[in-house]
ZALUM-450746 format. One record per residue: residue in three letters; x, y negated, z of N, C-alpha, C, CB in turn. Coordinates in nm, 3 decimals. Glycine has a CB too. Layout:
<nodes>
  residu      nc1      nc2      nc3     cac1     cac2     cac3      cc1      cc2      cc3     cbc1     cbc2     cbc3
     ALA        X        Y        Z        X        Y        Z        X        Y        Z        X        Y        Z
...
</nodes>
This chain:
<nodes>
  residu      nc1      nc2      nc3     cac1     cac2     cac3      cc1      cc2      cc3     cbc1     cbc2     cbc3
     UNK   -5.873    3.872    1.341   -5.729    3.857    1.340   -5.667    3.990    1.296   -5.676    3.813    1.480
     UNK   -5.595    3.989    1.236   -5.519    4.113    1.159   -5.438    4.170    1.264   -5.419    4.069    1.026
     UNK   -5.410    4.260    1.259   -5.315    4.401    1.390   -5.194    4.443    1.269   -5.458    4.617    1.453
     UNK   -5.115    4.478    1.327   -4.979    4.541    1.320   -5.013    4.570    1.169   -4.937    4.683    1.434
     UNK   -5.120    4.740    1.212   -5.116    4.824    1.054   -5.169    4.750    0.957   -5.201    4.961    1.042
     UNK   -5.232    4.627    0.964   -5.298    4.525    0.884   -5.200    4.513    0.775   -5.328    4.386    0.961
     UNK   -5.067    4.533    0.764   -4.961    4.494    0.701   -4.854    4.561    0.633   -4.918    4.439    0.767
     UNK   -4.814    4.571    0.528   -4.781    4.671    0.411   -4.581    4.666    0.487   -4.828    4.578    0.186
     UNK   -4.522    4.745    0.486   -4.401    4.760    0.518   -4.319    4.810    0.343   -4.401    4.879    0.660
     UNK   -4.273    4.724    0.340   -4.176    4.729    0.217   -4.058    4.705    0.200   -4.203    4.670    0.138
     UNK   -3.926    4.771    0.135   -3.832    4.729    0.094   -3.850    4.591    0.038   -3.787    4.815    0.021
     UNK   -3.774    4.483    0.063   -3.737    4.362   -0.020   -3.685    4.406   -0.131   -3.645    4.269    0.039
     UNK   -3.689    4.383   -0.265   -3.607    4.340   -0.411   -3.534    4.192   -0.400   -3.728    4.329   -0.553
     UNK   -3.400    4.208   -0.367   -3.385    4.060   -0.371   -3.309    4.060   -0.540   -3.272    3.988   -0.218
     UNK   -3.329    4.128   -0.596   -3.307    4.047   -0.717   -3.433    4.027   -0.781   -3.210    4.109   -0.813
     UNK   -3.515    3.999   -0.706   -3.662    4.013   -0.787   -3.664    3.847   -0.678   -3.814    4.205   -0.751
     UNK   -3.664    3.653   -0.798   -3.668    3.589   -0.720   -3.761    3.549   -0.620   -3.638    3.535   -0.764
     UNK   -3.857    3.573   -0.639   -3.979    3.550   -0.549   -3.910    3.655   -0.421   -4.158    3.606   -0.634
     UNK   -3.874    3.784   -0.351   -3.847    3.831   -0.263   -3.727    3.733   -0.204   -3.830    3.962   -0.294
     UNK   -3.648    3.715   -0.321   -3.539    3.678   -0.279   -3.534    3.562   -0.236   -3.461    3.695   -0.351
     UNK   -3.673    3.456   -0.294   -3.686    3.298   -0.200   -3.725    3.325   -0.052   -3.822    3.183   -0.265
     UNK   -3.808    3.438   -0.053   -3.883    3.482    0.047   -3.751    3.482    0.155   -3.970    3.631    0.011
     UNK   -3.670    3.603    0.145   -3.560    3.616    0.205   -3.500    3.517    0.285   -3.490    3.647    0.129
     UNK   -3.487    3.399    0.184   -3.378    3.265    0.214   -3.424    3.206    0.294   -3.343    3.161    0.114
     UNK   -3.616    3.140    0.265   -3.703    3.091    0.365   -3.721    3.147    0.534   -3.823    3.109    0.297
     UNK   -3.676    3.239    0.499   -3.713    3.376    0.639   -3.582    3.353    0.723   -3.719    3.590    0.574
     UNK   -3.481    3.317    0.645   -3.368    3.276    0.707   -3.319    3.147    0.719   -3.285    3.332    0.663
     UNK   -3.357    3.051    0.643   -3.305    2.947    0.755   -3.425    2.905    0.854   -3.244    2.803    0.680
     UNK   -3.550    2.958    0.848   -3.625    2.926    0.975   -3.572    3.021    1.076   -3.785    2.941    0.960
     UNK   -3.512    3.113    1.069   -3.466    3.205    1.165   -3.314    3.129    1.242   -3.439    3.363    1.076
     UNK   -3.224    3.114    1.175   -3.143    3.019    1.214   -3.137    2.875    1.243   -3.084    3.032    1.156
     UNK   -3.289    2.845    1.213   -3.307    2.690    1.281   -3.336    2.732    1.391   -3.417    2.580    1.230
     UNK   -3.424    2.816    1.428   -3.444    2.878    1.565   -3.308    2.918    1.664   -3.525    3.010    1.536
     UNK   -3.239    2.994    1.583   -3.128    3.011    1.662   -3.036    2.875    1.703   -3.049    3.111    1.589
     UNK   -3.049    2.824    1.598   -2.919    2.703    1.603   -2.982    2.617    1.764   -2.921    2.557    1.409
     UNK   -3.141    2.634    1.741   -3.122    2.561    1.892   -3.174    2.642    1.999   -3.201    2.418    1.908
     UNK   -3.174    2.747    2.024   -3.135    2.838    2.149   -3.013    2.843    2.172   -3.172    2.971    2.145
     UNK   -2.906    2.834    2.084   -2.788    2.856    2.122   -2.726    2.728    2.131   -2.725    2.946    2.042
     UNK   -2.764    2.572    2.148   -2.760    2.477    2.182   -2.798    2.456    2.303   -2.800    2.424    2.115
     UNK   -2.952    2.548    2.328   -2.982    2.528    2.498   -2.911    2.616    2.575   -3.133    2.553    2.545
     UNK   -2.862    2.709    2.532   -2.819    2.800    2.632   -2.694    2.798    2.646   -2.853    2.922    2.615
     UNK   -2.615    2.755    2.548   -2.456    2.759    2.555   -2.382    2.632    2.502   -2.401    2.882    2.469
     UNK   -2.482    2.511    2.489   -2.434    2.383    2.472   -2.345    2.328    2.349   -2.368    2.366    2.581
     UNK   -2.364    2.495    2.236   -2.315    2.473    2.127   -2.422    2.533    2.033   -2.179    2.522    2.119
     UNK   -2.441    2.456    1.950   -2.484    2.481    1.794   -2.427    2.620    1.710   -2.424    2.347    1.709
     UNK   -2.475    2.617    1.605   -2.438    2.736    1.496   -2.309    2.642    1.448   -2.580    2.781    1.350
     UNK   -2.313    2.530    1.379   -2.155    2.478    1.348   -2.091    2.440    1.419   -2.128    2.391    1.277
     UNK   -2.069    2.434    1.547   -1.993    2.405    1.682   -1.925    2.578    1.695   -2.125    2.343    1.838
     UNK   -2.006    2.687    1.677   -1.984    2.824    1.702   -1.915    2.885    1.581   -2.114    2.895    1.733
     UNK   -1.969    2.907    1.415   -1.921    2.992    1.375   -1.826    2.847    1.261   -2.036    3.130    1.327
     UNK   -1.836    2.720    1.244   -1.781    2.648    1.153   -1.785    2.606    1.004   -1.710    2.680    1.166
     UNK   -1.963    2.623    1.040   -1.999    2.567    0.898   -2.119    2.537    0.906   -1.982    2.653    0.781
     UNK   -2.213    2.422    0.846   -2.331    2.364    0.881   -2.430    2.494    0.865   -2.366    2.231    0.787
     UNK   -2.543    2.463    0.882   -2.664    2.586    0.895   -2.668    2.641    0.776   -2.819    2.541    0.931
     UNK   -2.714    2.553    0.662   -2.730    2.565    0.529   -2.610    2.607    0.460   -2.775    2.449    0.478
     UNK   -2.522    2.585    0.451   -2.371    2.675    0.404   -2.377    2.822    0.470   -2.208    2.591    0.475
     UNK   -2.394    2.860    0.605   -2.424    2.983    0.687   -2.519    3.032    0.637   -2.448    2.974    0.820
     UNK   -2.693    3.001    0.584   -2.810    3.071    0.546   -2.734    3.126    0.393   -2.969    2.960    0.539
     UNK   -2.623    3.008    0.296   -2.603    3.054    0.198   -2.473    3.197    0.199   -2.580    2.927    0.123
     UNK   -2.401    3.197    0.308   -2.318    3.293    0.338   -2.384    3.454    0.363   -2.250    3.237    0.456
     UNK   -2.467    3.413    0.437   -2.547    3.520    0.501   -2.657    3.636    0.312   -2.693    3.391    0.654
     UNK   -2.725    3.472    0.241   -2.747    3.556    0.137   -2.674    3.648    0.040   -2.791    3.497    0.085
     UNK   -2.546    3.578    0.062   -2.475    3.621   -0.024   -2.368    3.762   -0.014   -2.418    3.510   -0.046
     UNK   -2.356    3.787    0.079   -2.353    3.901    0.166   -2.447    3.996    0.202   -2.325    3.866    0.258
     UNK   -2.586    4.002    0.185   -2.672    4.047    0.159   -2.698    4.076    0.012   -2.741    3.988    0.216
     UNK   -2.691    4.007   -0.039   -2.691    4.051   -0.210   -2.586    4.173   -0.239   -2.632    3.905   -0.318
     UNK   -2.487    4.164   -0.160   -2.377    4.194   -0.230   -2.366    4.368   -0.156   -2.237    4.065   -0.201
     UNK   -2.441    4.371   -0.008   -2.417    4.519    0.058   -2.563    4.566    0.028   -2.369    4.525    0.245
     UNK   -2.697    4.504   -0.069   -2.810    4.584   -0.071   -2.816    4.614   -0.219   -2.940    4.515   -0.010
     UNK   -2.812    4.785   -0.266   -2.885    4.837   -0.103   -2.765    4.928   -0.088   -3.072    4.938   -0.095
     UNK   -2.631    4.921   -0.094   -2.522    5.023   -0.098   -2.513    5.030    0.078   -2.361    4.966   -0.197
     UNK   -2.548    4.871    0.191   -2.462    4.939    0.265   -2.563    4.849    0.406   -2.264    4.914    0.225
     UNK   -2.675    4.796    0.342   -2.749    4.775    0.370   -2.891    4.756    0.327   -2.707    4.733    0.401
     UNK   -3.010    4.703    0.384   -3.155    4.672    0.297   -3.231    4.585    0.420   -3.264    4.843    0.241
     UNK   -3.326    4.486    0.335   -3.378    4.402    0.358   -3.538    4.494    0.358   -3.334    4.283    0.264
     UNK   -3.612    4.437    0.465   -3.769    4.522    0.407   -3.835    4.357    0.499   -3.833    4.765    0.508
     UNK   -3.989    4.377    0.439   -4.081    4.282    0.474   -4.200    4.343    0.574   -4.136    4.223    0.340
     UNK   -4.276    4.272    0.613   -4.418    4.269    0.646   -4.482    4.218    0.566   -4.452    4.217    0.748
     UNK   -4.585    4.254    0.458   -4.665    4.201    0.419   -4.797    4.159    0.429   -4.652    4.228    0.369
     UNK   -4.872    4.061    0.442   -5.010    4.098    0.472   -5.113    4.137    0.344   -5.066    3.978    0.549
     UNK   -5.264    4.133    0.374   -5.330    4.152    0.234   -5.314    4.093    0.111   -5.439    4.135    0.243
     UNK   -5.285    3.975    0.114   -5.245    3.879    0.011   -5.086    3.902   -0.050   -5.260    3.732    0.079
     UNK   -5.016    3.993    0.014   -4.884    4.020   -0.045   -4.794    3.903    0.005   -4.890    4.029   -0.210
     UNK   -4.840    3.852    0.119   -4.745    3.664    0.208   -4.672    3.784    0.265   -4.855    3.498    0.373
     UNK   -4.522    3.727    0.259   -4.438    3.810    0.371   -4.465    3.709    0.506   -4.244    3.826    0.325
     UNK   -4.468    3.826    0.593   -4.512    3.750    0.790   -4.410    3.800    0.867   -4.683    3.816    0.892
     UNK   -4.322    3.882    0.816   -4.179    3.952    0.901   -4.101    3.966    0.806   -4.184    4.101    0.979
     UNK   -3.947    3.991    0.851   -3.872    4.051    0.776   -3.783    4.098    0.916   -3.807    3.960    0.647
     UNK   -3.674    4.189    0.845   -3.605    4.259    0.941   -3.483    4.369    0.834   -3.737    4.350    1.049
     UNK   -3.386    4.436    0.881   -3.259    4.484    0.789   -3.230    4.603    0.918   -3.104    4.336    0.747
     UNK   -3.164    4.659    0.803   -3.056    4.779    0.827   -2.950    4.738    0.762   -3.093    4.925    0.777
     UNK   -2.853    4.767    0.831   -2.744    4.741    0.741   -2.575    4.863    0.878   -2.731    4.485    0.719
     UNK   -2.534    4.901    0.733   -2.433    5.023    0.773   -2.300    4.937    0.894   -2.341    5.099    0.584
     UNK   -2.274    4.982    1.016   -2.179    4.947    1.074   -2.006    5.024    1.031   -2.235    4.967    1.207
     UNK   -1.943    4.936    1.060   -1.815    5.081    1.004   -1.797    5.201    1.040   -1.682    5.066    1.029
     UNK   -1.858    5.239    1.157   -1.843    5.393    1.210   -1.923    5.448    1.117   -1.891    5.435    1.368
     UNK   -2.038    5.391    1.045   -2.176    5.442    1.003   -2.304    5.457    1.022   -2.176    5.510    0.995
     UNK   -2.299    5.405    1.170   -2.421    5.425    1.244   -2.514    5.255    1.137   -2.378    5.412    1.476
     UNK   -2.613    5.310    1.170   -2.738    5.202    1.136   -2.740    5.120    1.251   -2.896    5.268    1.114
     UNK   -2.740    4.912    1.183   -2.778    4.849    1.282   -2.887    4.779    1.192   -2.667    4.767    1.363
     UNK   -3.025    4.730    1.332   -3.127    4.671    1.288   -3.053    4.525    1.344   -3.282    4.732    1.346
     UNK   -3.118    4.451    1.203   -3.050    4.305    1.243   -3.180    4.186    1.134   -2.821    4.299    1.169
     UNK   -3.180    4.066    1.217   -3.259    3.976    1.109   -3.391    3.997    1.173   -3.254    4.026    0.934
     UNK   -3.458    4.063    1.267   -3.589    4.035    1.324   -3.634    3.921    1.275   -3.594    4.028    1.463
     UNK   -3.731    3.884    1.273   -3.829    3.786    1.223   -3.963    3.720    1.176   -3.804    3.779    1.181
     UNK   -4.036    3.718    1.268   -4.167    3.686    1.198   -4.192    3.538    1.251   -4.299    3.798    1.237
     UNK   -4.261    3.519    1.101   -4.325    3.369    1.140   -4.423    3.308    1.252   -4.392    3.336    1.040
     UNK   -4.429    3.246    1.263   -4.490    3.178    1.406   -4.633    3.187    1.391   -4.449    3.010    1.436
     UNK   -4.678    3.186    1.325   -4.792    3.223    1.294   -4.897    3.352    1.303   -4.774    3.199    1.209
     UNK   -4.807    3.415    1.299   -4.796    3.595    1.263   -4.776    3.639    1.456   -4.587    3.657    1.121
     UNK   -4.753    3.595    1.506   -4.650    3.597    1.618   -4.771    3.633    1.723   -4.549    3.437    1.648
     UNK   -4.757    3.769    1.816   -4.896    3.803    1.904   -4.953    3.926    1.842   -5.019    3.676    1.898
     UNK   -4.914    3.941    1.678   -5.004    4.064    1.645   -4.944    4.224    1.629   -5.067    4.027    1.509
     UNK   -4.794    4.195    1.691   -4.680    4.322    1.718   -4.672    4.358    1.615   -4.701    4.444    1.806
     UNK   -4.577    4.222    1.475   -4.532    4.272    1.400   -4.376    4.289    1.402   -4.582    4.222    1.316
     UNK   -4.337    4.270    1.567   -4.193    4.238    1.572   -4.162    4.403    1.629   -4.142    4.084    1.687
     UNK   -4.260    4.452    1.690   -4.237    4.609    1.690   -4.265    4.732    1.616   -4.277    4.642    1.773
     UNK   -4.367    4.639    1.533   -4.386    4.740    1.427   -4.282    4.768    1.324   -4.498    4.707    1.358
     UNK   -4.245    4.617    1.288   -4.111    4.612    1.217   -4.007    4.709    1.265   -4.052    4.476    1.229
     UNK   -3.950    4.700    1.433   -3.839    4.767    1.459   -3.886    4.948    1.445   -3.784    4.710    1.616
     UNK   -4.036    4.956    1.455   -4.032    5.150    1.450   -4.016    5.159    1.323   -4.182    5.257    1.499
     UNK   -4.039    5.099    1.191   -4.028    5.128    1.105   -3.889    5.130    1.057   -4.104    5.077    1.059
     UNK   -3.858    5.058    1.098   -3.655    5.070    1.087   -3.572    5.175    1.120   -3.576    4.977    1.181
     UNK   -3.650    5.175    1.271   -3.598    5.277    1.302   -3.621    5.455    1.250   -3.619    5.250    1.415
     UNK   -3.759    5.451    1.152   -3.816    5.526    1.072   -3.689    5.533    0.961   -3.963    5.468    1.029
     UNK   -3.701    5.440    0.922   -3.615    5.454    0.798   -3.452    5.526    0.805   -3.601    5.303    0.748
     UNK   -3.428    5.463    0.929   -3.259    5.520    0.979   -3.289    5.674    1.019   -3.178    5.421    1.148
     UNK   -3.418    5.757    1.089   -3.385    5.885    1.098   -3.449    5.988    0.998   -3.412    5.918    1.224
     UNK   -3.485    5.873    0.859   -3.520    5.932    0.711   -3.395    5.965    0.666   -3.595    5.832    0.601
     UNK   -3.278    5.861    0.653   -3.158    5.847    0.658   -3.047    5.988    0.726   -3.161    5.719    0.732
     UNK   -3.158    6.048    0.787   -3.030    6.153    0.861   -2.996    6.094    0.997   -2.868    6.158    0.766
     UNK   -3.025    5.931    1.045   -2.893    5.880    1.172   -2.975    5.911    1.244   -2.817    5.717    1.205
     UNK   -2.949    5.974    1.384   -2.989    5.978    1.512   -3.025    5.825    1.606   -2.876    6.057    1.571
     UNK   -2.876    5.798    1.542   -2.843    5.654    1.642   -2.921    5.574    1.551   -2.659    5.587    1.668
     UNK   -2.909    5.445    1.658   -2.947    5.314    1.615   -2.877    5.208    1.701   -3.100    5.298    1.622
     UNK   -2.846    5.112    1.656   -2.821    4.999    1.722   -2.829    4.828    1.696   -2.720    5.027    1.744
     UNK   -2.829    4.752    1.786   -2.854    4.659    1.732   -2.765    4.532    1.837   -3.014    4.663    1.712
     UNK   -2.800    4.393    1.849   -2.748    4.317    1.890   -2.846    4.164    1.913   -2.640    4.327    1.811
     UNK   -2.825    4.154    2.031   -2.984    4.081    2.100   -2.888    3.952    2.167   -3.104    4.210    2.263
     UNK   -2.956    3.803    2.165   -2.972    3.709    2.261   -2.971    3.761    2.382   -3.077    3.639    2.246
     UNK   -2.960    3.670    2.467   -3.014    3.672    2.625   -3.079    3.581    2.633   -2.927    3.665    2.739
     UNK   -3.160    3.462    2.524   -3.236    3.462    2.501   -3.342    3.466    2.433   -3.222    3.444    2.522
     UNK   -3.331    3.602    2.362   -3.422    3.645    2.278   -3.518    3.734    2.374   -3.355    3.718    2.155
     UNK   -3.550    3.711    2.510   -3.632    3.785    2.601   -3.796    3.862    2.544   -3.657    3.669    2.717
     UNK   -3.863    3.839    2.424   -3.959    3.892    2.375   -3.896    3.996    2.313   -4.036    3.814    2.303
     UNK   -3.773    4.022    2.213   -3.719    4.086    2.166   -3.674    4.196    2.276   -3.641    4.015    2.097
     UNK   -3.596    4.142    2.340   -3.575    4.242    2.428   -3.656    4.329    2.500   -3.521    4.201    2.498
     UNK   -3.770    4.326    2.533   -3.887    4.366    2.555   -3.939    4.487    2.474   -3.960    4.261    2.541
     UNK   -3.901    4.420    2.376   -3.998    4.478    2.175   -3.851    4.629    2.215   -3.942    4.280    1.903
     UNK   -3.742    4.586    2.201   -3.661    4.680    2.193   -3.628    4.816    2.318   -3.558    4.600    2.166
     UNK   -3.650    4.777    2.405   -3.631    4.865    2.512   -3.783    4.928    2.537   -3.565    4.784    2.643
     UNK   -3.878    4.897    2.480   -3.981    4.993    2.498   -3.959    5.086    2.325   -4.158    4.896    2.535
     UNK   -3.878    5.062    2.238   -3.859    5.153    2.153   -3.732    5.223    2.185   -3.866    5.101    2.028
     UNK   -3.701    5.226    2.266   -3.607    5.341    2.336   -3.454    5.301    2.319   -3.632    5.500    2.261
     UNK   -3.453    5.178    2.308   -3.343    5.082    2.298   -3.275    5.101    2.436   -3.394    4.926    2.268
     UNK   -3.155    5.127    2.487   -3.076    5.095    2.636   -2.953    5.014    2.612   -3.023    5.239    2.720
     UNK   -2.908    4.950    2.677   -2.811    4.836    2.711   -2.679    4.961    2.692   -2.840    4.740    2.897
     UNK   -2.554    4.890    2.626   -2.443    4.912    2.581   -2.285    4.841    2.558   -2.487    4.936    2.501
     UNK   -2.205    4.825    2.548   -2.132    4.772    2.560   -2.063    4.744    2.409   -2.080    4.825    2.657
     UNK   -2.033    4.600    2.370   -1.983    4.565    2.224   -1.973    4.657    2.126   -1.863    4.515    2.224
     UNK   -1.999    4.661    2.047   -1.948    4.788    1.941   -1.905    4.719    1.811   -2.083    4.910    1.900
     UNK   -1.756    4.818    1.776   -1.718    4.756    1.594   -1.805    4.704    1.510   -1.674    4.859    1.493
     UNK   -1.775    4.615    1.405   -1.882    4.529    1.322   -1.966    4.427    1.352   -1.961    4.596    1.280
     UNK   -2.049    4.454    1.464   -2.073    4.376    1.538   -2.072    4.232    1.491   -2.003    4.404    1.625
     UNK   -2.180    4.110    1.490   -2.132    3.976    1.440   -2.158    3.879    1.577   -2.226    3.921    1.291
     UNK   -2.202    3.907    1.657   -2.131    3.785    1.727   -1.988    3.713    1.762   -2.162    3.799    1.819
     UNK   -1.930    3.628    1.738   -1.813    3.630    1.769   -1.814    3.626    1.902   -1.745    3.543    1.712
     UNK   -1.644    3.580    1.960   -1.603    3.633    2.101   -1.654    3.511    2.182   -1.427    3.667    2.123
     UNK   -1.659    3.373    2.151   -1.763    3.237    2.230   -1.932    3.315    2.286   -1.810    3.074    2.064
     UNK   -1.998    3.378    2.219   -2.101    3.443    2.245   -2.100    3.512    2.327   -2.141    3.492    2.174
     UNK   -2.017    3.618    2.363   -1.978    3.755    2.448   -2.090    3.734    2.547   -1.805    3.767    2.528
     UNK   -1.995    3.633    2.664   -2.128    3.568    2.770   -2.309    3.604    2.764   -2.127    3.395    2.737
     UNK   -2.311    3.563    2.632   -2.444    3.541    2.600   -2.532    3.635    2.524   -2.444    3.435    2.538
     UNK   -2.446    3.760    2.508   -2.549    3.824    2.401   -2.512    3.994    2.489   -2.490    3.798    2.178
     UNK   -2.610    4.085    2.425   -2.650    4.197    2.466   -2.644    4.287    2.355   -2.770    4.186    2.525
     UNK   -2.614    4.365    2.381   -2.571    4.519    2.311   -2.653    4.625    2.294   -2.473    4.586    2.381
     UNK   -2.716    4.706    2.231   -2.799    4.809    2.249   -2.814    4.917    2.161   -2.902    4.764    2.262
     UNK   -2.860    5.040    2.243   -2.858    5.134    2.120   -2.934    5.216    2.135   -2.751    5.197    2.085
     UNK   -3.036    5.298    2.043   -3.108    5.408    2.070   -3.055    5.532    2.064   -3.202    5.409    2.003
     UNK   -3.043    5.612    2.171   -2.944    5.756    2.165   -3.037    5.802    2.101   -2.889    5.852    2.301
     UNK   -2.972    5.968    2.065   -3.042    6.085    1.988   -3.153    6.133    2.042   -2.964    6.196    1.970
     UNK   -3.239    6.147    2.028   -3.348    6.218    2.126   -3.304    6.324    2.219   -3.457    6.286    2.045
</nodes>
């Protein structure tokens, strides 16, 4: 079974289409996932919450991504030997400036071999290549593996911050976090 370093860490090209199907695939399985955690936990859906079916939202989300990488954000992968993406995961600039990691993700498959923390040190690699001290990000309450993955990378609990995408129906339900300066 393949381990963490088994796996090539790369910027995404999403104008290169093969990354960029990769991308899309990575996201609406990520938001089918969400759409029903946030059905079990808060008795509303992704179009009950933000007002537009899943598939209109995966196409919002690309397209907004196209449009801030890599000026104000970036997409990177997990790759394995064969060059299959098995994670993906983002940086992307908040308005103060600080770096948030957002888009965690690995396939179910992949899932057990700590590519969901390898992903976040490398992010977090990249943000203090970047110059940022900080880091932050924005977690479920029930994303409980995540949360886990994040607070042993020096992640601590915080209170809402600007940019930010959960809307205000979520508040209840979601968690805040940030890695201070060393």
């Amino acid at each position: 079974m393949a381990a963490a370093e088994d796996f090539t860490f790369i910027p995404a090209d999403l104008r290169d289409p093969d990354d960029l199907n990769a991308f899309r695939v990575l996201n609406e399985a990520y938001f089918a996932w969400m759409d029903g955690e946030l059905a079990r936990v808060t008795g509303k859906g992704l179009q009950d919450i933000i007002g537009m079916d899943r598939a209109s939202y995966v196409n919002l989300t690309l397209d907004v991504a196209l449009r801030a990488v890599p000026h104000a954000a970036q997409v990177y992968f997990l790759r394995d030997a064969d060059g299959k993406v098995a994670a993906m995961g983002g940086l992307r600039t908040l308005p103060d400036g600080v770096p948030e990691i957002v888009r965690i993700y690995t396939w179910p498959e992949h899932r057990g071999k700590g590519l969901g923390a390898r992903m976040v040190r490398q992010l977090i690699a990249e943000a203090e290549q970047r110059g940022f001290a900080v880091v932050r990000l924005d977690t479920g309450v029930f994303m409980l593996s995540a949360q886990k993955i994040y607070e042993a990378a020096g992640f601590v609990r915080r209170g809402p911050y600007p940019g930010a995408e959960p809307p205000d129906f979520l508040q209840p339900y979601w968690i805040y976090m940030e890695r201070p300066a060393a």
